[in-house]
C-alpha positions in Angstrom: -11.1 -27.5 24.4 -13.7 -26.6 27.0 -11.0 -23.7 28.3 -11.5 -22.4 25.2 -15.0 -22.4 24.2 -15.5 -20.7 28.0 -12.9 -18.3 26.9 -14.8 -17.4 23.9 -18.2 -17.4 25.4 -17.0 -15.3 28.1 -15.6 -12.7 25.7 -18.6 -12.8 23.6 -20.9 -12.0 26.8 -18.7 -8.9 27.7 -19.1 -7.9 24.3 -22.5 -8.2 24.2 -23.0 -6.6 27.4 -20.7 -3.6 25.9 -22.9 -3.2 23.1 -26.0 -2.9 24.6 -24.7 -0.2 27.3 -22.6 1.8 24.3 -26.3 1.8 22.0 -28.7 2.6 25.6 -26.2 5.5 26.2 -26.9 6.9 22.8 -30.5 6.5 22.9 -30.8 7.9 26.2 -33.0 10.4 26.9 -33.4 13.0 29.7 -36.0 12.5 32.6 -38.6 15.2 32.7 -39.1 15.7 36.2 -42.9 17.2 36.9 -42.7 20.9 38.7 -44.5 19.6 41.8 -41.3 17.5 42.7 -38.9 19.9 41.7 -40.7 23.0 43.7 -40.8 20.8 47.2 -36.9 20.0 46.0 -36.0 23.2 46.3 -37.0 24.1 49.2 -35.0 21.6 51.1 -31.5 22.9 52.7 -28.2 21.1 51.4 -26.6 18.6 53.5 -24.4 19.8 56.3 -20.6 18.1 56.5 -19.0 17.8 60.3 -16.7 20.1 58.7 -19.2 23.1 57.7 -20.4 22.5 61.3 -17.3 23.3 62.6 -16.4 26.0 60.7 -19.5 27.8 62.2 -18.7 27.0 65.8 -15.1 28.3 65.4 -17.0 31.8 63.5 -19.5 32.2 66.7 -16.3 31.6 69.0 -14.4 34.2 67.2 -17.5 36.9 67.2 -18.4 36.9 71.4 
């Protein structure tokens, strides 16, 4: 008996959690971000992989 009610309690908690993620995802709304954060963002280079790096070592080795 106490298999079950955990059983049921369980399944009723991931329900519930379901729920109330499906209905937050419909009311979502888009952040507004303010311009001063977004100009500074822009300005900053992208990230650099190992592998973009190199890429441009074997381009400079190929041009001398």
């Amino acid at each position: 008996m106490n298999m079950i009610i955990l059983a049921l309690s369980t399944l009723s908690a991931f329900l519930l959690g379901s729920w109330v993620t499906y209905r937050a995802m419909q009311n979502k709304s888009s952040i507004q971000i303010p311009q001063i954060i977004k100009d500074t963002t822009d300005d900053l280079p992208g990230p650099i992989s190992p592998y973009e790096e190199q890429e441009k070592a074997r381009r400079i080795k190929v041009k001398i």
